[in-house]
N, C-alpha and C positions, 0 to 999 in steps of 0.2 A: 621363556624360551628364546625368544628374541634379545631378551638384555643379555643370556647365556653367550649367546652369537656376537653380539658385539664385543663380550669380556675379550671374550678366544680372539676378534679380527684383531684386539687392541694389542693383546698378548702377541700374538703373532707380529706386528709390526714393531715391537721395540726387537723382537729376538733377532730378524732381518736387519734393521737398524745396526744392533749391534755386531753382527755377521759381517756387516758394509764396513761398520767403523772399522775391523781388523784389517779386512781383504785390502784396503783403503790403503791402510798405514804398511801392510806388507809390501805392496805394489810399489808405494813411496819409498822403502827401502834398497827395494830392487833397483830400482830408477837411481838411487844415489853409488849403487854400485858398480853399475856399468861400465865405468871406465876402469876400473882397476881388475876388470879379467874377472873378479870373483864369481859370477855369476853368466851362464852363457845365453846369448840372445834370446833363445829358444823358452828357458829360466822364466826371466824377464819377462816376456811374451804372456807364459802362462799365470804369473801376479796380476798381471795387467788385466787379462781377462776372468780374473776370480774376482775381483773386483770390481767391474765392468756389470757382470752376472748377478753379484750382492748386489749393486745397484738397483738394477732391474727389479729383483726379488722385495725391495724394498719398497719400489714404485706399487709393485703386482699386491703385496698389503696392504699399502694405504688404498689403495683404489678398493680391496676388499673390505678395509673399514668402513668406509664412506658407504659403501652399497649397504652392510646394517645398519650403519647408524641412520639410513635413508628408511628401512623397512621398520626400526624405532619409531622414527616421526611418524612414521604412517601408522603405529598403533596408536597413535595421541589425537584426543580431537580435541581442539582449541577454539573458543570463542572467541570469534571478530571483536567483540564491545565486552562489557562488563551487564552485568542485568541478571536478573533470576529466573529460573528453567521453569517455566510453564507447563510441559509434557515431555515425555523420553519416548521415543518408538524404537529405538535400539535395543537388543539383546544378546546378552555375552553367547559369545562362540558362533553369532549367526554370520554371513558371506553377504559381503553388502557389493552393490553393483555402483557405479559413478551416477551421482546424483540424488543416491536414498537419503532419506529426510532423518535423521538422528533425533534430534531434541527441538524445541522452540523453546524462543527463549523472550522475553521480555526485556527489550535493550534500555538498559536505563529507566526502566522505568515507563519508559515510551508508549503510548498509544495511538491509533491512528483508526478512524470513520471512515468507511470505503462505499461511497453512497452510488445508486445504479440512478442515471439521469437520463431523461429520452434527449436521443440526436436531435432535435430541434430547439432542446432547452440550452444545449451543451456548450454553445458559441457564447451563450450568455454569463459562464462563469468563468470565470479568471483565476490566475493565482492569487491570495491574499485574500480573498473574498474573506466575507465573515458566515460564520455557521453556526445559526441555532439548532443544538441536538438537545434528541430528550430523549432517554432511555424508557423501559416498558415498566420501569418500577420508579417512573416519576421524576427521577435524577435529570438534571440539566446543566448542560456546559458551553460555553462558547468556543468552538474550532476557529481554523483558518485555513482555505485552502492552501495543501502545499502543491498538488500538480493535479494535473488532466487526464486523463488516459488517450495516448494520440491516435487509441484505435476506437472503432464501434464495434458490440456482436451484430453479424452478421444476420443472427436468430434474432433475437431480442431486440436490435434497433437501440439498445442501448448500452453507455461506457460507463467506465470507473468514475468517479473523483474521489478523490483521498485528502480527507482534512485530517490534521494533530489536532489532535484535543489536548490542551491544560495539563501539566502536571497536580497529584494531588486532588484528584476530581471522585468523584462515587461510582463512576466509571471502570466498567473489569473484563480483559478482554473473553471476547465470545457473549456476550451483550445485545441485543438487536435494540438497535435506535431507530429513530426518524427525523429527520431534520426541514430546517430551512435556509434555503441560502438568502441574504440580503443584499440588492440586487438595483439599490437606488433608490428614485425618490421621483415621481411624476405624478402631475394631477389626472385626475377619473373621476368620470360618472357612473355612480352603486347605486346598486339596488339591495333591498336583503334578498337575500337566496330563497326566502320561501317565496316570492315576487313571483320568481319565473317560473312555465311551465313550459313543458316540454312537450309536442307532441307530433305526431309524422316527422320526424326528424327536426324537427327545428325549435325554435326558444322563443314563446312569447311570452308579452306583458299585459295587464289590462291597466288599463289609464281608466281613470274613473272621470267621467263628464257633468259639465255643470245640472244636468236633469237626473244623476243617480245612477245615470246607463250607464255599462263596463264597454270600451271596445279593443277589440283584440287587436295586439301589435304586435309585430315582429321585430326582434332585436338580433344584434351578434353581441355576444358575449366578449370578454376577455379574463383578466385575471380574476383571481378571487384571494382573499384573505376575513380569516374571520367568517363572520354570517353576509359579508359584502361579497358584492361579484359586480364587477365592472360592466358597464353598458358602451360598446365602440360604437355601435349605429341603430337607427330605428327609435329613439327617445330624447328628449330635449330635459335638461333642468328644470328642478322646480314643479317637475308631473305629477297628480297624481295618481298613487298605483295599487292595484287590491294588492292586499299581503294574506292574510289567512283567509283559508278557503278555494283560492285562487284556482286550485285544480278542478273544480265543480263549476268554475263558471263557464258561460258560451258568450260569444259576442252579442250585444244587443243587451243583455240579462239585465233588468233593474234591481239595483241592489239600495241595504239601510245602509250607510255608514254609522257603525256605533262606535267606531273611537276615530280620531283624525286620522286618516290616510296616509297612510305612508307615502312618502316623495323619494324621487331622486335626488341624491346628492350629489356634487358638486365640491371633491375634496382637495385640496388643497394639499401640495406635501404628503400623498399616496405611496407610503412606504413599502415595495414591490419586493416579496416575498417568494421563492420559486417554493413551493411544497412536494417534498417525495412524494406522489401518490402513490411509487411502487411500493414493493414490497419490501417490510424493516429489511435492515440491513447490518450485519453483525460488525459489531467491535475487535478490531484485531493489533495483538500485538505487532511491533515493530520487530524484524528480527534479521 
């Protein structure tokens, strides 16, 4: 119906065209006659303004092509990039409002990690970071961050970051991954995590004493990777610490050691891993 509409504005503008062209050339004739009486002012006057009129009528077409061939474009949807349609939410003959969502599309190919990081982790990641994901069916790929999210949710305490992931990966958007960002290199003192125990709010250890006794100690934690979790205060290097059982014992408790005690370590080159603890978080096309 619409390309109907534009045949006819088009049609109609050569016919004015050509309307202009005659009125044009009559006018010009008149004007060449003037001085020889043939034609009286009046005459003249009136070429002048048939012409004048085609003109207009001319303008008043084009201006009406343009307004279809405007309502044309707007039955066209065009894609920004190149890439393959993902989903269509569109349906012929429905009334869409500014801003209804049409198709996704997969730009290039393109994928992107949109991982939820708490406000206090969020200073610590930067553009370019490096990101180890790992999908729920085992697949793993190396990201990079490409930006931040420069806001927080207000609810949740926590923002975006959006890494790209690899071209050609086993990666498919709508995916829930989990990642880890890589975050540096500082030395720590670990413990293994079965070490510590938890109890009225707080985190101790038991250090095992030269006579067999456990005594209970209070540490503050810090990061963790792996079966390792970092000791910031309340232990010295070199201690050592009950590992299994640990949650059964009280201070004072005489215990066997039947295998060597586990110690605090002392690590060198503490490769600092920030881990999602949230909740996975899906894979989405670029679009």
């Amino acid at each position: 119906m619409v390309q109907a509409d534009v045949a006819q504005a088009r049609a109609s503008l050569l016919e004015a065209q050509a309307v202009a062209a005659e009125a044009a050339a009559n006018a010009e004739r008149a004007r060449s006659l003037q001085t020889t009486g043939a034609l009286s002012q009046q005459q003249i006057q009136q070429f002048t303004t048939a012409a004048q009129t085609a003109q207009a009528r001319v303008e008043s077409a084009r201006a009406l092509l343009q307004t279809q061939e405007l309502r044309l474009r707007h039955t066209q949807v065009r894609a920004p990039d190149s890439g393959i349609i993902s989903a269509r939410t569109a349906t012929v003959g429905a009334v869409l409002g500014t801003g209804t969502e049409l198709f996704r599309m997969v730009r290039k190919g393109r994928l992107e990690w949109r991982a939820e990081v708490t406000s206090t982790e969020l200073a610590r990641i930067q553009p370019g970071a490096k990101t180890r994901i790992t999908a729920a069916s085992g697949a793993m790929a190396e990201g990079t961050v490409r930006m931040v999210a420069p806001t927080v949710d207000p609810q949740t305490r926590n923002a975006l970051v959006y890494v790209d992931l690899p071209p050609k990966t086993d990666f498919r958007a709508g995916m829930f991954a989990r990642g880890e960002f890589a975050l540096g290199s500082s030395d720590a003192l670990t413990v293994p995590q079965e070490a510590l125990v938890v109890r009225d709010g707080f985190t101790y250890v038991f250090v095992v004493g030269p006579q067999q006794r456990v005594q209970q100690r209070k540490v503050q934690t810090g990061r963790r990777i792996a079966d390792r979790v970092e000791i910031l205060s309340g232990l010295e290097a070199d201690t050592s610490v009950a590992v299994r059982g640990a949650g059964f014992l009280n201070d004072g408790d005489l215990v066997r050691v039947a295998a060597p005690p586990a110690t605090t370590s002392s690590l060198g080159n503490f490769k600092e891993n920030l881990p999602l603890a949230l909740a996975s978080q899906a894979l989405v096309a670029i679009i």
